[in-house]
N, C-alpha and C positions, 0 to 999 in steps of 0.2 A: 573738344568743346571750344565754341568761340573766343574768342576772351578781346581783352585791351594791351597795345605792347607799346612802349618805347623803346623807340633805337636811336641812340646816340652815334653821331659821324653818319650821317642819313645819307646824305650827300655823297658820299666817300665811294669805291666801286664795290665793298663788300658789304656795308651800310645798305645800300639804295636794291641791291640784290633781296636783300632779308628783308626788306620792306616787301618786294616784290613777293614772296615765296610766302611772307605772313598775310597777305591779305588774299594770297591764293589760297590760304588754306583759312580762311572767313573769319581772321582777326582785324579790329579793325589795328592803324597804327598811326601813332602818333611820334614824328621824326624829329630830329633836334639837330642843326649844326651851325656851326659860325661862319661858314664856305671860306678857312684860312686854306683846305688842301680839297676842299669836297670840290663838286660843279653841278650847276644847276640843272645842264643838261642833262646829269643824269637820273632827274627827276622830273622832266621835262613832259614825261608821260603820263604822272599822277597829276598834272595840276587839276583834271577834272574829279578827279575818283572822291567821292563822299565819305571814303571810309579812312581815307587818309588827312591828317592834319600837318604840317610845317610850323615849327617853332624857330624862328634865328635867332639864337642863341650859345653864346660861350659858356662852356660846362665847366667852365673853371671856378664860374658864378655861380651859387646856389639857383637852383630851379624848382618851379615849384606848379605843378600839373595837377587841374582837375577834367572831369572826373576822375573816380578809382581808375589804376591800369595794373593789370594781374603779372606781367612781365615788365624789367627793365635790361634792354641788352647795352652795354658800355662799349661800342667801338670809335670814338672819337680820338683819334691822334696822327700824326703827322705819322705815316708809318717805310716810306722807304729812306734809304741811306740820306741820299740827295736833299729831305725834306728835315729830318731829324739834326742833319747837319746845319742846316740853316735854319732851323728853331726848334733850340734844343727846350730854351725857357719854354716855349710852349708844351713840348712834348712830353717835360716833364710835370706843367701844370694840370696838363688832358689826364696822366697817369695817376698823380697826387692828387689835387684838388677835383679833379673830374669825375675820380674814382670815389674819392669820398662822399662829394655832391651826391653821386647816382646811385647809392649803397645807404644815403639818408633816405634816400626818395625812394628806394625800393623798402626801405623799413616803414614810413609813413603807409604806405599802400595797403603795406602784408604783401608785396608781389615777389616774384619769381627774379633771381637776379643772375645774368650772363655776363662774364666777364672775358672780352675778347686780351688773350695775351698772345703771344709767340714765339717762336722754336730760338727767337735769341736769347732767352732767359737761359737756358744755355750755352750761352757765348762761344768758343771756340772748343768744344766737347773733347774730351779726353776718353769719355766714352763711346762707343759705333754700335748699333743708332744706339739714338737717344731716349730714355722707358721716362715715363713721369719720374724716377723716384731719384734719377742722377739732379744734383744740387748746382752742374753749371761749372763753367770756367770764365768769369766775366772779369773784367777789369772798368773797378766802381767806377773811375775816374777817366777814362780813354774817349776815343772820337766818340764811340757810339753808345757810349757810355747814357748819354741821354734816354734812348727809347730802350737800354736793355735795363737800365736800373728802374724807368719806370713803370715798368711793366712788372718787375720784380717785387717793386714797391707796392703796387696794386694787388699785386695776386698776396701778400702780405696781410693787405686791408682788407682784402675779399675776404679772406678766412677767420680774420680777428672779427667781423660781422658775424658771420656761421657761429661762431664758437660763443662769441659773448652776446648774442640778440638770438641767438636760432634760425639766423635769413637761410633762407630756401636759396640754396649759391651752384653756379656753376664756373669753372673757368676751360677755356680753351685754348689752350696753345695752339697758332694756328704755323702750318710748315708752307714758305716759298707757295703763298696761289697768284692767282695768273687767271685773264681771261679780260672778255669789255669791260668798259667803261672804268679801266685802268687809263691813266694820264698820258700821254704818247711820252712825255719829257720826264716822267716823273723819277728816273732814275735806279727803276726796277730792271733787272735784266732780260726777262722775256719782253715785256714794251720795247726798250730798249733795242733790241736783236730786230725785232720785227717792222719797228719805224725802218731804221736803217738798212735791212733787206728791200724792204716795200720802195725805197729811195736811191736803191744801189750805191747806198755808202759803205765805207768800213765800218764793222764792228767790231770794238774795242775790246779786248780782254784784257783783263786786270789780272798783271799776274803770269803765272804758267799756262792758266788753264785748266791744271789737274784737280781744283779744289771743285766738289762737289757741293749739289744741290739736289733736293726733291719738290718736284715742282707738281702742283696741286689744282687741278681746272675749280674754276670757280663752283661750278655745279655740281659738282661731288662734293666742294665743302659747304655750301649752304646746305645739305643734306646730311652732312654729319653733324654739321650747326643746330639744325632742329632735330635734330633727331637728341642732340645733348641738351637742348634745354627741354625737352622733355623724358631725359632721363631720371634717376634718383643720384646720378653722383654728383658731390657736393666738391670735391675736391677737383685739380689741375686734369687734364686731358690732352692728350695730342689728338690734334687732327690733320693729317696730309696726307701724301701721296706716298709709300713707301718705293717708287718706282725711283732710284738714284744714276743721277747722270754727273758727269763732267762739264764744266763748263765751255769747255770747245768740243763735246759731242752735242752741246742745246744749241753753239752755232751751228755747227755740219748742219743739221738736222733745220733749222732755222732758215741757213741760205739755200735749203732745198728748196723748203716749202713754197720760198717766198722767190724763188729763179734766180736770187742773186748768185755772180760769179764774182765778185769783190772780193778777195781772203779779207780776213779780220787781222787786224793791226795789235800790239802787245804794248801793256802801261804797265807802271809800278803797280804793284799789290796794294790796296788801299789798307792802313794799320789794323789788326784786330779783324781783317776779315778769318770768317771761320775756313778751313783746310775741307773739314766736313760737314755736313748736315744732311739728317738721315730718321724720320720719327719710327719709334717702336709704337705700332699701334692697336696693339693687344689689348687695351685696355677699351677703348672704343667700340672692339669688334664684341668685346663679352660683355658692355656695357646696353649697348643699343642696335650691337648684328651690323653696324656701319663698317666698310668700304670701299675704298674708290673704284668706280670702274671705268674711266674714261683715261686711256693712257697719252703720254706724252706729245707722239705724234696727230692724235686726233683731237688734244685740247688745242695745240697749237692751230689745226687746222681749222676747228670752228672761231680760234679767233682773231687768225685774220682777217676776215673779212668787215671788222670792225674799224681794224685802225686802217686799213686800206680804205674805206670809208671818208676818213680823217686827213691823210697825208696826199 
C-alpha cells in the first residue's frame, strides 16, 4: 500500500537510492538534508518528479512536516572514516540530536520509524562474524569514536521510543556498501581503489592488508532495507554481504577490473581499525527471506562505470 516516507540524509548515496526504490514502489517522499556530505547531483533527477518534495534542512534542529507521513527513515550523518574524522561534532549531533528530532516526528505522525546504524557498533569484534546479539569492542573515546558512539547512542534512543511510546521501530546495522553515487574522495575504500585504478595511481593500503571487510552492492541493500521496514522486527538487524574478503584481495580484484598495473603502496594502520568485519545474517534471512545476490566482482563491475564517468 502507498503511503508517505521521510528520508533523512536524501542527498547522501544510500539516502537518494531509498528515495529512488520508495517512489518506485508508489510512495510518495519527502527528503530532508543539509548537503554537509550529500550532493545535489544525486538528486538531480527528481527535481521534476511530483511525488517528491526536498526540505534543506539540519536534523540537528527540530523538524516539523506536514502532511501526515506513515514512515520516517533516519540516514543523515557523515558516515566514512575521512568525513567522521573531520566532523566528529556533527556526526555525533546527526546520531544524538537527529535521532531524537526524527523519533519525535515519527511519534507525532504515528509513523513507521527506520533507523540506519552500522556494523561499527561493533568496533574491532572479538567475535567472527558478528550476530546482533554480540555487544561490540568500541573504544568510547578513540579516532572513530564519533560515528561508532553515535550510532550506539541512537540505536539506544530507538529503542527507549519502542519500549516507552510503543513506536513501530526498526534499526539496521548496515555492513561496508559500495556502489554510485558514492563520493569519488570520500574516503571509503572501494571509491577509493577504483578512482585510483581508473587514474592509474597507487592504491594505498593501510596496514598489512590482511584485515578484512564484507562489501555489500548497493542494490542488494536497499532490498534488504525495504524489505526490513516492512518487517515486524522491532529490534537491531544486520544487513550485508556475508561474502568476506582481504583488503589487498578487493585491490587484486579492483586493479583487474579497472586494467591498472600500478602495485598498491603500504601506510600505517590507521588506530582502531577493525582486523575483521564479517555480518551474521540469519536473522534477516528468517525475518524477511533477504539475501544478497550480487557478489563482489560483479558489484564492483557495474560500478565502475560510474566514477569512470566522474574521473
Amino acid at each position: 500500500m502507498a503511503g508517505r516516507v521521510l528520508i533523512t540524509g536524501v542527498a547522501g548515496f544510500l539516502g537518494s537510492h531509498l528515495a529512488d526504490r520508495f517512489l518506485a514502489d508508489g510512495h510518495e517522499v519527502v527528503g530532508v538534508d543539509n548537503f554537509l556530505t550529500g550532493s545535489r547531483r544525486n538528486l538531480a533527477h527528481l527535481r521534476r518528479e511530483p511525488r517528491f518534495e526536498l526540505i534543506e534542512h539540519d536534523i540537528s534542529a527540530p523538524l516539523f512536516v506536514e502532511p501526515r507521513v506513515d514512515g520516517v527513515l533516519h540516514f543523515a550523518s557523515p558516515a566514512s572514516p575521512a568525513d567522521y574524522a573531520e566532523l566528529p561534532i556533527q556526526t555525533l549531533k546527526a546520531g544524538g540530536l537527529g535521532t531524537h528530532n526524527t523519533l519525535g516526528l515519527a511519534r507525532r505522525h504515528r509513523a513507521r520509524y527506520l533507523l540506519a546504524s552500522t556494523s561499527e557498533v561493533y568496533g574491532d569484534p572479538q567475535v567472527h562474524p558478528q550476530p546482533e546479539e554480540y555487544r561490540g569492542n568500541v573504544d568510547p573515546v578513540g579516532p572513530r569514536s564519533a560515528y561508532d558512539e553515535a550510532k550506539r547512542y541512537a540505536e539506544a534512543m530507538t529503542m527507549a521510543y519502542h519500549r516507552a511510546h510503543a513506536l513501530d521501530t526498526r534499526i539496521v546495522r548496515i555492513f561496508n556498501a559500495y556502489g554510485s553515487r558514492m563520493r569519488p574522495r570520500d574516503g571509503r575504500v572501494v571509491s577509493n581503489f577504483i578512482v585510483r585504478g581508473l587514474r592509474g595511481e597507487a592504491m594505498t593500503i593501510y596496514g598489512t592488508g590482511s584485515q578484512t571487510r564484507s562489501f555489500c552492492h548497493v542494490d542488494d541493500l536497499v532490498e534488504g532495507i525495504v524489505r526490513l521496514f516492512h518487517s515486524r522486527r522491532a529490534g537491531p538487524v544486520n544487513v550485508g554481504n556475508p561474502e568476506e574478503c582481504t583488503i589487498l584481495e578487493l585491490a587484486a580484484l579492483i586493479m583487474e577490473e579497472t586494467g591498472s598495473s600500478v602495485p598498491p603502496v603500504f601506510g600505517p594502520p590507521p588506530p582502531d581499525d577493525p582486523a575483521v568485519r564479517r555480518p551474521d545474517i540469519s536473522a534477516v534471512r528468517r525475518e524477511t527471506g533477504w539475501a544478497p545476490t550480487i557478489g563482489l566482482r560483479e558489484g564492483v563491475r557495474r560500478t565502475i562505470p560510474y566514477f569512470r564517468a566522474l574521473v
